[in-house]
mmCIF entry with sequence, helices, sheets and N, C-alpha, C, O atoms, coordinates in Angstrom:
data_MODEL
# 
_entry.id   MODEL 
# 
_entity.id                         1 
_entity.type                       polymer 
_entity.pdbx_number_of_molecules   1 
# 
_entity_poly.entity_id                      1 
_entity_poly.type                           'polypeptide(L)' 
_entity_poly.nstd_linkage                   no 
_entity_poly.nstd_monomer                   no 
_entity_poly.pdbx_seq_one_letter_code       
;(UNK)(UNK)(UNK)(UNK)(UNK)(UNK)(UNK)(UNK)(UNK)(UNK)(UNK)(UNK)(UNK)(UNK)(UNK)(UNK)
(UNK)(UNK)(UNK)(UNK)(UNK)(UNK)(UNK)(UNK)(UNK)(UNK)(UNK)(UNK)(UNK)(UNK)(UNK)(UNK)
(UNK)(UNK)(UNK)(UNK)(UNK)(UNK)(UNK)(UNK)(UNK)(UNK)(UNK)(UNK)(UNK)(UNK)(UNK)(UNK)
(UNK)(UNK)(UNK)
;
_entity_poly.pdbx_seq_one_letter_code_can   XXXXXXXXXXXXXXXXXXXXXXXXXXXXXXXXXXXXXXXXXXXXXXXXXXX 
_entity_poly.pdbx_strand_id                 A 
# 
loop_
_entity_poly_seq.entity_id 
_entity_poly_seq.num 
_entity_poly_seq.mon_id 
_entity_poly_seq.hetero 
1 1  UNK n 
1 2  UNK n 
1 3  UNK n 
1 4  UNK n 
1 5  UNK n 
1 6  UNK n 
1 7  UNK n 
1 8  UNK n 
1 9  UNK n 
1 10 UNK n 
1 11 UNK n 
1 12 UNK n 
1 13 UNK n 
1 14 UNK n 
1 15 UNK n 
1 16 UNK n 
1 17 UNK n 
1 18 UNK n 
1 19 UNK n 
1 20 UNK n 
1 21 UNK n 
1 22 UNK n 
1 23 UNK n 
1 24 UNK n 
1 25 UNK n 
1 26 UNK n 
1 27 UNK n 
1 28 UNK n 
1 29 UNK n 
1 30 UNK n 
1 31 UNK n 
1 32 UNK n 
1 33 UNK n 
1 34 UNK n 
1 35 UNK n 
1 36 UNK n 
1 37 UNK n 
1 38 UNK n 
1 39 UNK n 
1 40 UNK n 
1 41 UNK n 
1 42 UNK n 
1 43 UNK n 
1 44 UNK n 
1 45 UNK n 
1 46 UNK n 
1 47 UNK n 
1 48 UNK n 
1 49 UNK n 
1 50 UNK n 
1 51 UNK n 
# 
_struct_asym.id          A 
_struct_asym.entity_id   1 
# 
loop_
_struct_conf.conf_type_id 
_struct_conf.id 
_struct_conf.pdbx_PDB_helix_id 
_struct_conf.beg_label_comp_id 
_struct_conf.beg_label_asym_id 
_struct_conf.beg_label_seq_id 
_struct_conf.pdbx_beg_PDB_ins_code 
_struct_conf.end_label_comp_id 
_struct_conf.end_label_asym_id 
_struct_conf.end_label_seq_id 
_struct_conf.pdbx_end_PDB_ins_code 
_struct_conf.beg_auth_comp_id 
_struct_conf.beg_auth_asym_id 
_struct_conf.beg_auth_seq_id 
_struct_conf.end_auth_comp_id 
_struct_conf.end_auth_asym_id 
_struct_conf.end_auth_seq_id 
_struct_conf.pdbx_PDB_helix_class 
_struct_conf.details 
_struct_conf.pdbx_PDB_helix_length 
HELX_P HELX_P1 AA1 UNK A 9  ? UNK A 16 ? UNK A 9  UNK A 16 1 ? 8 
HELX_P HELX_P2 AA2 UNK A 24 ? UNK A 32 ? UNK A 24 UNK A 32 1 ? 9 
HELX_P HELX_P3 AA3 UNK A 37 ? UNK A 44 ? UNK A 37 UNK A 44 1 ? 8 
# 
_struct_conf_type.id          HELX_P 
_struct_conf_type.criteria    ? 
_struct_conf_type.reference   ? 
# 
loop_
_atom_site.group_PDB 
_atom_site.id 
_atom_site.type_symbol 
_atom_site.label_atom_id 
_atom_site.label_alt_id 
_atom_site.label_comp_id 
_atom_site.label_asym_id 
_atom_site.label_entity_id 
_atom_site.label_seq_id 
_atom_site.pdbx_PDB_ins_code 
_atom_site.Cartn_x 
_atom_site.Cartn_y 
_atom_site.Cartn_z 
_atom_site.occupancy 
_atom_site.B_iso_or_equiv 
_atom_site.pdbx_formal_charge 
_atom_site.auth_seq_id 
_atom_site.auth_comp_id 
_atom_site.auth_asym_id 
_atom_site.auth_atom_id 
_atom_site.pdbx_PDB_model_num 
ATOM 1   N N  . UNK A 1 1  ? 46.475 -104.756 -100.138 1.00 0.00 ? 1  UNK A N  1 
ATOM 2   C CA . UNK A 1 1  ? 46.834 -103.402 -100.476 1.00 0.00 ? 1  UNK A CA 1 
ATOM 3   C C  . UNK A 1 1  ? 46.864 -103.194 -101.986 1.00 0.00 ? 1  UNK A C  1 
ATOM 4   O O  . UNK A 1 1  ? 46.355 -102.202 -102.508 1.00 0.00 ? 1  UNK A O  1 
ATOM 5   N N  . UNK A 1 2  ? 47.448 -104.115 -102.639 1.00 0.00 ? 2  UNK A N  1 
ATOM 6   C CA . UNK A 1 2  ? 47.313 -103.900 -104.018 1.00 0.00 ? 2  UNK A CA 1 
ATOM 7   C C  . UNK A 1 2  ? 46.118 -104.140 -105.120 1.00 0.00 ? 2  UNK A C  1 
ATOM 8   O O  . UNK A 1 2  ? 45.959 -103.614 -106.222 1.00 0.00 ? 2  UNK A O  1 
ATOM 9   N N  . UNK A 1 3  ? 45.329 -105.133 -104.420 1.00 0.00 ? 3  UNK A N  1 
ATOM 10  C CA . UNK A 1 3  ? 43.988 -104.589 -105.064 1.00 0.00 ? 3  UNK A CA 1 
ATOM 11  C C  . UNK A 1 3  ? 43.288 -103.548 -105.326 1.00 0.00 ? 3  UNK A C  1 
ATOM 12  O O  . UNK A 1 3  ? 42.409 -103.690 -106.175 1.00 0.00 ? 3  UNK A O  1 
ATOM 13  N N  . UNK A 1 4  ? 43.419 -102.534 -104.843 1.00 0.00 ? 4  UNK A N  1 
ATOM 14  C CA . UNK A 1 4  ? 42.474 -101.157 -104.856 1.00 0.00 ? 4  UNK A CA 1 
ATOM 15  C C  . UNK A 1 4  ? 43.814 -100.202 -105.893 1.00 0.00 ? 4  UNK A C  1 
ATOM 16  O O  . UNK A 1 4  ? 43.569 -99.175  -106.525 1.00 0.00 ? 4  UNK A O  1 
ATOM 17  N N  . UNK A 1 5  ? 44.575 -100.584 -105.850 1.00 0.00 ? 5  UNK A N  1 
ATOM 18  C CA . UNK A 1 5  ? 45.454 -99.874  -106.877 1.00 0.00 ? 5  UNK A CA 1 
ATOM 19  C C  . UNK A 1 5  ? 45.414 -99.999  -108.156 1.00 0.00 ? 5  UNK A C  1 
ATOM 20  O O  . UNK A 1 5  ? 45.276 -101.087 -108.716 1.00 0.00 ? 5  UNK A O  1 
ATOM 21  N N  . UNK A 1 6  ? 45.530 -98.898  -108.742 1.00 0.00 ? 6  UNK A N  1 
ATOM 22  C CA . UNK A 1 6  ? 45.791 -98.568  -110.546 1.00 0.00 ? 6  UNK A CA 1 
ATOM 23  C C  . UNK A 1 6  ? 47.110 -99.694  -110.901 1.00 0.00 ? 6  UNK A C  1 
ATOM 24  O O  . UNK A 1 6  ? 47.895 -100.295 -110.166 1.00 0.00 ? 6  UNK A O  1 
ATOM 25  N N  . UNK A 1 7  ? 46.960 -99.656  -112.112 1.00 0.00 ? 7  UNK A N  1 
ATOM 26  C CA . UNK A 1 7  ? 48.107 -100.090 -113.032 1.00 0.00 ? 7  UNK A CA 1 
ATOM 27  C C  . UNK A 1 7  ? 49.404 -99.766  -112.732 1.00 0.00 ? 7  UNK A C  1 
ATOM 28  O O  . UNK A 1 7  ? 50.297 -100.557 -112.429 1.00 0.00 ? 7  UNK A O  1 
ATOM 29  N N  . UNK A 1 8  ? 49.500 -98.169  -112.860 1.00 0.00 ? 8  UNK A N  1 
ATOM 30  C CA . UNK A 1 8  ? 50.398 -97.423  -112.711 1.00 0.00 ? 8  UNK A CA 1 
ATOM 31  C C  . UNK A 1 8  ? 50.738 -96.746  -111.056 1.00 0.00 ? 8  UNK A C  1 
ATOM 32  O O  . UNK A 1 8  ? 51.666 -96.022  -110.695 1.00 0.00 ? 8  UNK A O  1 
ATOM 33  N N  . UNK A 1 9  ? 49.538 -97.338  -110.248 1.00 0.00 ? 9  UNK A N  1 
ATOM 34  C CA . UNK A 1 9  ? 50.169 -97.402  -109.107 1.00 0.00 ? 9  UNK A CA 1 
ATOM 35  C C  . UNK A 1 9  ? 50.971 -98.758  -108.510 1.00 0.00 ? 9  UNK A C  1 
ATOM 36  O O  . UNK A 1 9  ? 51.859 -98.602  -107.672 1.00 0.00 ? 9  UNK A O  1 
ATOM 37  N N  . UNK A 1 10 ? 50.767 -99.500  -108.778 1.00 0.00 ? 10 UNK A N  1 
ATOM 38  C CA . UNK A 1 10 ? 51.273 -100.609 -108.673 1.00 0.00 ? 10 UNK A CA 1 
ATOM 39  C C  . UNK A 1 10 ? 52.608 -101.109 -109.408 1.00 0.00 ? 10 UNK A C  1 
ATOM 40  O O  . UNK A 1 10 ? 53.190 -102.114 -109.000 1.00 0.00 ? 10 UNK A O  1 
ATOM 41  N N  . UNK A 1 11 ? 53.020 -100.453 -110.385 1.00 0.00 ? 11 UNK A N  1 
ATOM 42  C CA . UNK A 1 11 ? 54.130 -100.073 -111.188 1.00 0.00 ? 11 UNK A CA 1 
ATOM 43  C C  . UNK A 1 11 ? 54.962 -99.405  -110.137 1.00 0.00 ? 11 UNK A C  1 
ATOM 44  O O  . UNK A 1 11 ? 56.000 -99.825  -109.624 1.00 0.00 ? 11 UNK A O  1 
ATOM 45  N N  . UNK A 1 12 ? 54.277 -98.220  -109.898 1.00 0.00 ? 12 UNK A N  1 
ATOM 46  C CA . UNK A 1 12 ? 55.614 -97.414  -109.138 1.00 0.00 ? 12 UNK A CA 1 
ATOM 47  C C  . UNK A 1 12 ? 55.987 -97.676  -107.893 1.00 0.00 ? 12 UNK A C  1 
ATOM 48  O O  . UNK A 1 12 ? 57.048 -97.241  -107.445 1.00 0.00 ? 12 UNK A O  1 
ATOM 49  N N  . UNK A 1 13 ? 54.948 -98.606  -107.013 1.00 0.00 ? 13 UNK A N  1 
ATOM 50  C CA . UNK A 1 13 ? 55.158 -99.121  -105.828 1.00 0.00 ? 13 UNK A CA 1 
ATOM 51  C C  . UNK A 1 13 ? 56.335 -100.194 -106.394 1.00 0.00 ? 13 UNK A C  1 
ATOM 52  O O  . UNK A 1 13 ? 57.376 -100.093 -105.745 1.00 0.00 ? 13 UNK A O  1 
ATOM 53  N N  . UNK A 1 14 ? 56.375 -101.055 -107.315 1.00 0.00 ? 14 UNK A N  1 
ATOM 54  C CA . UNK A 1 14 ? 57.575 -101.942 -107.984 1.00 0.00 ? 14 UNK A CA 1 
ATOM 55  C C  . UNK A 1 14 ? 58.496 -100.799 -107.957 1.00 0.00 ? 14 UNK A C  1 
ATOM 56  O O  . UNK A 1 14 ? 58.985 -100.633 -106.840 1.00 0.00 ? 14 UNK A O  1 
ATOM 57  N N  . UNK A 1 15 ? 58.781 -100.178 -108.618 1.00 0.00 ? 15 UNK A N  1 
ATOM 58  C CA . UNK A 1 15 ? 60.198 -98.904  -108.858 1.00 0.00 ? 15 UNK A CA 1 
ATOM 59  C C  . UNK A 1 15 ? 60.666 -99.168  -107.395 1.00 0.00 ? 15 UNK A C  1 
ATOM 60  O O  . UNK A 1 15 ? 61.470 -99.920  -106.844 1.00 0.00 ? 15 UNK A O  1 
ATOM 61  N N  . UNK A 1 16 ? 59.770 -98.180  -107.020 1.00 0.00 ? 16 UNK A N  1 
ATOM 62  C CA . UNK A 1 16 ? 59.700 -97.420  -105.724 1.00 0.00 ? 16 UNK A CA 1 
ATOM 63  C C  . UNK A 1 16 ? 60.460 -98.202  -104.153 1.00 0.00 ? 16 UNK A C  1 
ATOM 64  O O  . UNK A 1 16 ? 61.334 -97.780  -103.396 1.00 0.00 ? 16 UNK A O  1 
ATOM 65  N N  . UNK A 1 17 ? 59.562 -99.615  -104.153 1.00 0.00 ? 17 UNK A N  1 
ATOM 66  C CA . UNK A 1 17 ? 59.442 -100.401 -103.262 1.00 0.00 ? 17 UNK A CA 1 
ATOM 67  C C  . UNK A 1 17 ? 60.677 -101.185 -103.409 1.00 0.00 ? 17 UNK A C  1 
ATOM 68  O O  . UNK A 1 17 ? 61.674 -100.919 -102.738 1.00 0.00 ? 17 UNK A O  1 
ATOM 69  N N  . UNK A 1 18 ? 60.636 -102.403 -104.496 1.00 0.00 ? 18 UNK A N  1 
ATOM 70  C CA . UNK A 1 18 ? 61.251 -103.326 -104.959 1.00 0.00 ? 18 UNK A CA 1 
ATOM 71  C C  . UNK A 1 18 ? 62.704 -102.937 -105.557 1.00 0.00 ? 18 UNK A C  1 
ATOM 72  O O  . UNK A 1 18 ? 63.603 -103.752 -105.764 1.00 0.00 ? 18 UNK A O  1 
ATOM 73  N N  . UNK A 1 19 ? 62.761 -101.784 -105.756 1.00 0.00 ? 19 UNK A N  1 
ATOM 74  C CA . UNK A 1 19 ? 64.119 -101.491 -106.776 1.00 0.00 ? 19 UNK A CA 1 
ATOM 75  C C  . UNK A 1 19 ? 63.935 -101.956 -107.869 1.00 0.00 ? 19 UNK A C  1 
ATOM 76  O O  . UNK A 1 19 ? 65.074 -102.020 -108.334 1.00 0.00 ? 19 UNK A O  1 
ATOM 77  N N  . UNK A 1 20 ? 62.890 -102.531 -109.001 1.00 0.00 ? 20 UNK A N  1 
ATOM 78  C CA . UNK A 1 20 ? 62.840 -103.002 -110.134 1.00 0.00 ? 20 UNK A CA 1 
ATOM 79  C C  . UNK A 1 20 ? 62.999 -101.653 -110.956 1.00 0.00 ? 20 UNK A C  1 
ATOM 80  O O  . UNK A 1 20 ? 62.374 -100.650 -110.613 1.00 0.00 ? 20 UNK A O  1 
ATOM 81  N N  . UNK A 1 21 ? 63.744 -101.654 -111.912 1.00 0.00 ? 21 UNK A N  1 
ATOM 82  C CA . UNK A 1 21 ? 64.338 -100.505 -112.605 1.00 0.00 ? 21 UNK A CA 1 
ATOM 83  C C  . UNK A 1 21 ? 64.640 -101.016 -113.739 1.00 0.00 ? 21 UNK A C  1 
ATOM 84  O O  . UNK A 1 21 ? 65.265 -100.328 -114.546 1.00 0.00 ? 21 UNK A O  1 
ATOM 85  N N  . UNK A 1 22 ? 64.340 -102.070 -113.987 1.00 0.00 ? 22 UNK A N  1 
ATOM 86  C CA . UNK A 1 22 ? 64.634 -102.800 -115.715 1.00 0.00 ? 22 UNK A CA 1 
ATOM 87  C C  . UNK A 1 22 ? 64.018 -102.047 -116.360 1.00 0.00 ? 22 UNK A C  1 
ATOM 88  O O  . UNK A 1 22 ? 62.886 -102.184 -115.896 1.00 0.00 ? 22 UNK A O  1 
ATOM 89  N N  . UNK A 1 23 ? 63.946 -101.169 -117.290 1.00 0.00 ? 23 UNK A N  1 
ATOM 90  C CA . UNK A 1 23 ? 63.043 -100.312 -118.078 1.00 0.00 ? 23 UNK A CA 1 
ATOM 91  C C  . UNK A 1 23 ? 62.471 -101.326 -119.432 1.00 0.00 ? 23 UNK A C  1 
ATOM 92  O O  . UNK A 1 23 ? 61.890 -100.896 -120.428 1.00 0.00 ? 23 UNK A O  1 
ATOM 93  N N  . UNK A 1 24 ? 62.716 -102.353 -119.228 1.00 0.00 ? 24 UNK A N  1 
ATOM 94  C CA . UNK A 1 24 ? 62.241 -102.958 -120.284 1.00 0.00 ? 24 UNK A CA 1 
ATOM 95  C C  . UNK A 1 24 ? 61.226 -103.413 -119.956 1.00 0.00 ? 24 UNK A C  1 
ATOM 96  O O  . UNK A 1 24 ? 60.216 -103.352 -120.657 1.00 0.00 ? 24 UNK A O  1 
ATOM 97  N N  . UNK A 1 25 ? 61.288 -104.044 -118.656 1.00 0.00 ? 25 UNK A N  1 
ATOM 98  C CA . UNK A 1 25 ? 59.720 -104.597 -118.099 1.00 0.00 ? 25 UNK A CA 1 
ATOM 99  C C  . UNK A 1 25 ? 58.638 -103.571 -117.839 1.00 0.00 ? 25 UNK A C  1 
ATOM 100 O O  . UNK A 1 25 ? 57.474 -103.971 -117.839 1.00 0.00 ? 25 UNK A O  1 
ATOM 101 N N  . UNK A 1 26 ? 58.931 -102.101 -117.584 1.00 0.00 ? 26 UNK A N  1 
ATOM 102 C CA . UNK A 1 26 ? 57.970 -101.517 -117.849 1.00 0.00 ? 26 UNK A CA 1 
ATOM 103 C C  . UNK A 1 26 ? 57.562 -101.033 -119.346 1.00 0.00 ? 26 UNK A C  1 
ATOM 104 O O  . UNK A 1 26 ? 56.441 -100.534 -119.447 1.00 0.00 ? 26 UNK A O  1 
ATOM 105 N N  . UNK A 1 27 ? 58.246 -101.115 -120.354 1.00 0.00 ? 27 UNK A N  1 
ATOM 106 C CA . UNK A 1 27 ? 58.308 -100.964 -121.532 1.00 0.00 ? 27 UNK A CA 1 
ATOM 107 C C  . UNK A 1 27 ? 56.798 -101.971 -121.878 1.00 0.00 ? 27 UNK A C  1 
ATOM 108 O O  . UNK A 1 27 ? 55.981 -101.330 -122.540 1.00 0.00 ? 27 UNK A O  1 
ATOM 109 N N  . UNK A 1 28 ? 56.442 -103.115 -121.597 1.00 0.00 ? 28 UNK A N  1 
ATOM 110 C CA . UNK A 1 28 ? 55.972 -104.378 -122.221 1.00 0.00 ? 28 UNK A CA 1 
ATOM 111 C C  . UNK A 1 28 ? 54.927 -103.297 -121.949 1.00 0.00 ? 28 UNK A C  1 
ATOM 112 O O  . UNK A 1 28 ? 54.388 -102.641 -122.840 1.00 0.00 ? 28 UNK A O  1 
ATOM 113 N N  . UNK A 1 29 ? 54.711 -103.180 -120.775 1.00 0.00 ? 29 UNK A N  1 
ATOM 114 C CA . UNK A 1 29 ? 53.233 -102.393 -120.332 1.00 0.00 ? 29 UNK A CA 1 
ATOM 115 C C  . UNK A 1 29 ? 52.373 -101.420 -121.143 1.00 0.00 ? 29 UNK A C  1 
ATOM 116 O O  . UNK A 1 29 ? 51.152 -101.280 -121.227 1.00 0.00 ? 29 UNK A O  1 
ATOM 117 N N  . UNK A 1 30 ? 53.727 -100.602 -121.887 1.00 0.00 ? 30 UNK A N  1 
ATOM 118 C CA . UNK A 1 30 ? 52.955 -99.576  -122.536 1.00 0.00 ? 30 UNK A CA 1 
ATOM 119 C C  . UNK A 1 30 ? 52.562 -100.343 -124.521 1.00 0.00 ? 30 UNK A C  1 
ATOM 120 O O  . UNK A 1 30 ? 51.742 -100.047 -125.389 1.00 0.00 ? 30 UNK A O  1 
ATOM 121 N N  . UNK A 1 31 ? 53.498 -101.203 -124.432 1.00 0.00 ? 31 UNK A N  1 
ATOM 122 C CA . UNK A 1 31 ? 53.487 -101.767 -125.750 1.00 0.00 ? 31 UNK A CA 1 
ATOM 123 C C  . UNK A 1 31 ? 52.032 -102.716 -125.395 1.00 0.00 ? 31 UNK A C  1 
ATOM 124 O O  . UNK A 1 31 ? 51.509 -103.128 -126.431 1.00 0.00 ? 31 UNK A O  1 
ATOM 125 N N  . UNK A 1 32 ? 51.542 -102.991 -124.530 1.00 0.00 ? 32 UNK A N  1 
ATOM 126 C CA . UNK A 1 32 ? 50.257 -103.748 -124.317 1.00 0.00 ? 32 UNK A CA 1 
ATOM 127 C C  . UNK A 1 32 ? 49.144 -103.168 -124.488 1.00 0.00 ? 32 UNK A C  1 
ATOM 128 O O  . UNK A 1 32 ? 48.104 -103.552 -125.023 1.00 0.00 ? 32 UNK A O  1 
ATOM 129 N N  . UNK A 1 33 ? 49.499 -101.985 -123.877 1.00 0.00 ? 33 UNK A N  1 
ATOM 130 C CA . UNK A 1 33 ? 48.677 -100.020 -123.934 1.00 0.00 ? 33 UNK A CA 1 
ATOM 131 C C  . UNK A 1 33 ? 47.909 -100.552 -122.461 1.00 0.00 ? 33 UNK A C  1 
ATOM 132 O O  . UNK A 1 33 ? 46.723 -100.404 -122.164 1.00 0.00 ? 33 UNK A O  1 
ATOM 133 N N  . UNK A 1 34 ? 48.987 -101.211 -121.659 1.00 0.00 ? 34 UNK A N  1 
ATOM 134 C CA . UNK A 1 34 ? 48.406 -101.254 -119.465 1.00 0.00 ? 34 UNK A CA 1 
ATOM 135 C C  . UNK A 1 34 ? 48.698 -100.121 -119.459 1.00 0.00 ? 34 UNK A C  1 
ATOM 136 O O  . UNK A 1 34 ? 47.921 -99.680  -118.613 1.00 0.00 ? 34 UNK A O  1 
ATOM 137 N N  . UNK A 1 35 ? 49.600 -98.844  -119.995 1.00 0.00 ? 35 UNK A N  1 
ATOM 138 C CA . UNK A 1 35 ? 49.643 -97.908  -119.569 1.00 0.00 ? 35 UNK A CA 1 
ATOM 139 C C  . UNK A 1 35 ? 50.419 -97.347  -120.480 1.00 0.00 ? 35 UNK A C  1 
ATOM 140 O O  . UNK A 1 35 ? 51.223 -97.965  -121.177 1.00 0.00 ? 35 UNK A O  1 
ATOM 141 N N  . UNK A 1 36 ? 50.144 -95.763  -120.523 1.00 0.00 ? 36 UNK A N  1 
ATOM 142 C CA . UNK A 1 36 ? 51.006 -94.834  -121.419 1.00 0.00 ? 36 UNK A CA 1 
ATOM 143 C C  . UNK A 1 36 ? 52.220 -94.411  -121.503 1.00 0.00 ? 36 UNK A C  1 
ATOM 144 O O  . UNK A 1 36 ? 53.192 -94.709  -120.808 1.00 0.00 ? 36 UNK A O  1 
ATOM 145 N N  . UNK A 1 37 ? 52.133 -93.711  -122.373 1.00 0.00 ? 37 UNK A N  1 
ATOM 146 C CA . UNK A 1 37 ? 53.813 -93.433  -122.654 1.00 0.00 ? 37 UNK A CA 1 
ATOM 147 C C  . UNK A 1 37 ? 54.142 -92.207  -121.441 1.00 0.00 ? 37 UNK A C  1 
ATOM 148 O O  . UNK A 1 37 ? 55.252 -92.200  -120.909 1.00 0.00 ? 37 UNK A O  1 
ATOM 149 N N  . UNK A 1 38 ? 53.375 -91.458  -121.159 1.00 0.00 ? 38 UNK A N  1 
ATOM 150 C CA . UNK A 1 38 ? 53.596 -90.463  -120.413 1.00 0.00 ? 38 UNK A CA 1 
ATOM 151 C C  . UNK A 1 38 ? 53.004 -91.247  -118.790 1.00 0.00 ? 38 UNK A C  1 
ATOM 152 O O  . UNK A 1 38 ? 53.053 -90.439  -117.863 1.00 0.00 ? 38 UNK A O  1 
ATOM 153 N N  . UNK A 1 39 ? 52.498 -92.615  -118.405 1.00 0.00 ? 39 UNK A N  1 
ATOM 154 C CA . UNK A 1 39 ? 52.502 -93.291  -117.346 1.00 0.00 ? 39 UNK A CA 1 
ATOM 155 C C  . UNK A 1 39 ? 54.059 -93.688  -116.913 1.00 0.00 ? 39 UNK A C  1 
ATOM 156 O O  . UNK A 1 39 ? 54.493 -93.781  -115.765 1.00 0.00 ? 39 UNK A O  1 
ATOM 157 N N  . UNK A 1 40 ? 54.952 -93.948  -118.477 1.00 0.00 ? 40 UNK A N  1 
ATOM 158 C CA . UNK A 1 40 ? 55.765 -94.793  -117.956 1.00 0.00 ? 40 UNK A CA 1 
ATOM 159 C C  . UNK A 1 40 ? 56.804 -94.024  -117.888 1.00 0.00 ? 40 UNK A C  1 
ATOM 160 O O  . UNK A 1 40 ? 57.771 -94.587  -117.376 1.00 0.00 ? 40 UNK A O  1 
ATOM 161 N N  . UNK A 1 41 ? 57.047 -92.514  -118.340 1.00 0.00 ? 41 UNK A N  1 
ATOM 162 C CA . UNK A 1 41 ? 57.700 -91.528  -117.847 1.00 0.00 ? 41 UNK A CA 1 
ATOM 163 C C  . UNK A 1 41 ? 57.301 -90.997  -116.406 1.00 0.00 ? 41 UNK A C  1 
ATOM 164 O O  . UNK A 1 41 ? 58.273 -90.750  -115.692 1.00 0.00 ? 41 UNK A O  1 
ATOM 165 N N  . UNK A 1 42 ? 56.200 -90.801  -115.914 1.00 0.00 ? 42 UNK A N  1 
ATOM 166 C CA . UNK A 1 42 ? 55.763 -91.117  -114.325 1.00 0.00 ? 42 UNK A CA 1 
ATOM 167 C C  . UNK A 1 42 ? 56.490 -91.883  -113.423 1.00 0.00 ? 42 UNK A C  1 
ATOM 168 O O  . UNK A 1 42 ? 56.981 -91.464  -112.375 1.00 0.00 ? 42 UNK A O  1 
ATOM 169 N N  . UNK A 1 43 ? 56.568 -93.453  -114.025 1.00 0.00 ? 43 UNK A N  1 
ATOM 170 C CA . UNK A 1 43 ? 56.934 -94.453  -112.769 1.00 0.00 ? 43 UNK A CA 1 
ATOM 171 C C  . UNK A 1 43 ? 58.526 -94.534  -113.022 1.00 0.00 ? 43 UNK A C  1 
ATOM 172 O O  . UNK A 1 43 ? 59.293 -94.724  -112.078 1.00 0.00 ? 43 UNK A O  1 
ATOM 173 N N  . UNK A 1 44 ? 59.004 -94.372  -114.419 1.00 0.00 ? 44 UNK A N  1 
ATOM 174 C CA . UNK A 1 44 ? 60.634 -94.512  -114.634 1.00 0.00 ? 44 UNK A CA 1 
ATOM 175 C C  . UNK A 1 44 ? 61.376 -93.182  -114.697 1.00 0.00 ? 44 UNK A C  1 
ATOM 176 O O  . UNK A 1 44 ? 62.573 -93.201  -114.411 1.00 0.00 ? 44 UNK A O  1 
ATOM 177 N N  . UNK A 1 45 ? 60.949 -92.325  -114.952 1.00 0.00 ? 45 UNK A N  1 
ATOM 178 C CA . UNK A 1 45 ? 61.412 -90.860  -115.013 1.00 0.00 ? 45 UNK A CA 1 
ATOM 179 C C  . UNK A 1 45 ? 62.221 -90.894  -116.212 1.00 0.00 ? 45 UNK A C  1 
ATOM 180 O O  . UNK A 1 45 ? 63.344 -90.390  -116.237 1.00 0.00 ? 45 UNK A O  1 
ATOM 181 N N  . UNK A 1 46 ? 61.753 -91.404  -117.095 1.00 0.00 ? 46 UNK A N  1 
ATOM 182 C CA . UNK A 1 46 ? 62.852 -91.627  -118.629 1.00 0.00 ? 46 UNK A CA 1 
ATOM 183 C C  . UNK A 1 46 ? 61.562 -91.533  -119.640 1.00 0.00 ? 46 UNK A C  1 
ATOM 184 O O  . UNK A 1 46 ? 60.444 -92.004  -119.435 1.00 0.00 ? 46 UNK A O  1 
ATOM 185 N N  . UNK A 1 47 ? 62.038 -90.763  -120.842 1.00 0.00 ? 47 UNK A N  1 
ATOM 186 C CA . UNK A 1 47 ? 60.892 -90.399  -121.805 1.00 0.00 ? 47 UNK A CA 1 
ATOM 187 C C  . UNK A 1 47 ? 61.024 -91.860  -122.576 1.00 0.00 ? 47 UNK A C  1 
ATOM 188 O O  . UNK A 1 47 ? 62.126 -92.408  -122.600 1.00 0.00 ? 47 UNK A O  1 
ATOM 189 N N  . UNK A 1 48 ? 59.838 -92.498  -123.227 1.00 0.00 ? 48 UNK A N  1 
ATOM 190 C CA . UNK A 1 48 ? 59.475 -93.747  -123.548 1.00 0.00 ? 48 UNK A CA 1 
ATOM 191 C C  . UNK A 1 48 ? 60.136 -94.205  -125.064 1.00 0.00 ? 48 UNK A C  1 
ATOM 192 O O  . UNK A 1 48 ? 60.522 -95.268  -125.552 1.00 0.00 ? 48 UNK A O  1 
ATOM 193 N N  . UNK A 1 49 ? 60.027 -92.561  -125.593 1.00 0.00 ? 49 UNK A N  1 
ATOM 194 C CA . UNK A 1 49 ? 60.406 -92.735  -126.529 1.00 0.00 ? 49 UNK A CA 1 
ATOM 195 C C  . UNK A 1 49 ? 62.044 -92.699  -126.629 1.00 0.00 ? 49 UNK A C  1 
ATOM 196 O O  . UNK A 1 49 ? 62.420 -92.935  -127.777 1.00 0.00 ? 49 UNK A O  1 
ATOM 197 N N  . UNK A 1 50 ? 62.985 -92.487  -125.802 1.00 0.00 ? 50 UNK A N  1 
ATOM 198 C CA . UNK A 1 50 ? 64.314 -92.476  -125.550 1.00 0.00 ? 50 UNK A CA 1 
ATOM 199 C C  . UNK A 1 50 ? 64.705 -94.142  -125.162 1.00 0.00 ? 50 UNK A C  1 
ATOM 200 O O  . UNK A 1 50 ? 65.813 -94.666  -125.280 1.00 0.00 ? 50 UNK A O  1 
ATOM 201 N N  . UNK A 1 51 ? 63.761 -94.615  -124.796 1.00 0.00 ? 51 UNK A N  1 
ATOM 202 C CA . UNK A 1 51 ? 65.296 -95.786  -124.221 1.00 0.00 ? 51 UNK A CA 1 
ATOM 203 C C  . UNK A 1 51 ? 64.532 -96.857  -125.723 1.00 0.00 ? 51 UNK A C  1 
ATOM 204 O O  . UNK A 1 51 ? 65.043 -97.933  -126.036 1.00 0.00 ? 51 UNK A O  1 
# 
């Protein structure tokens, strides 16, 4: 199932699924540029530039 998924789908299936909510581990992602600042307001619902 997770092969055919995006970056950022696979992120929010973690949120979503798993309860992972560390905002730091999605933080690494956007500091890598796996995904944007406005991806990681998508999967965490917190602006990137706030936490």
């Amino acid at each position: 199932m997770i092969d055919f998924m995006t970056q950022v789908q696979r992120l929010q299936f973690f949120w979503n699924t798993f309860g992972n909510h560390d905002l730091s581990f999605y933080k690494v992602y956007v500091q890598c540029s796996a995904i944007t600042k406005e991806d990681y307001k998508t999967i965490t619902g917190q602006d990137y530039d706030m936490v």
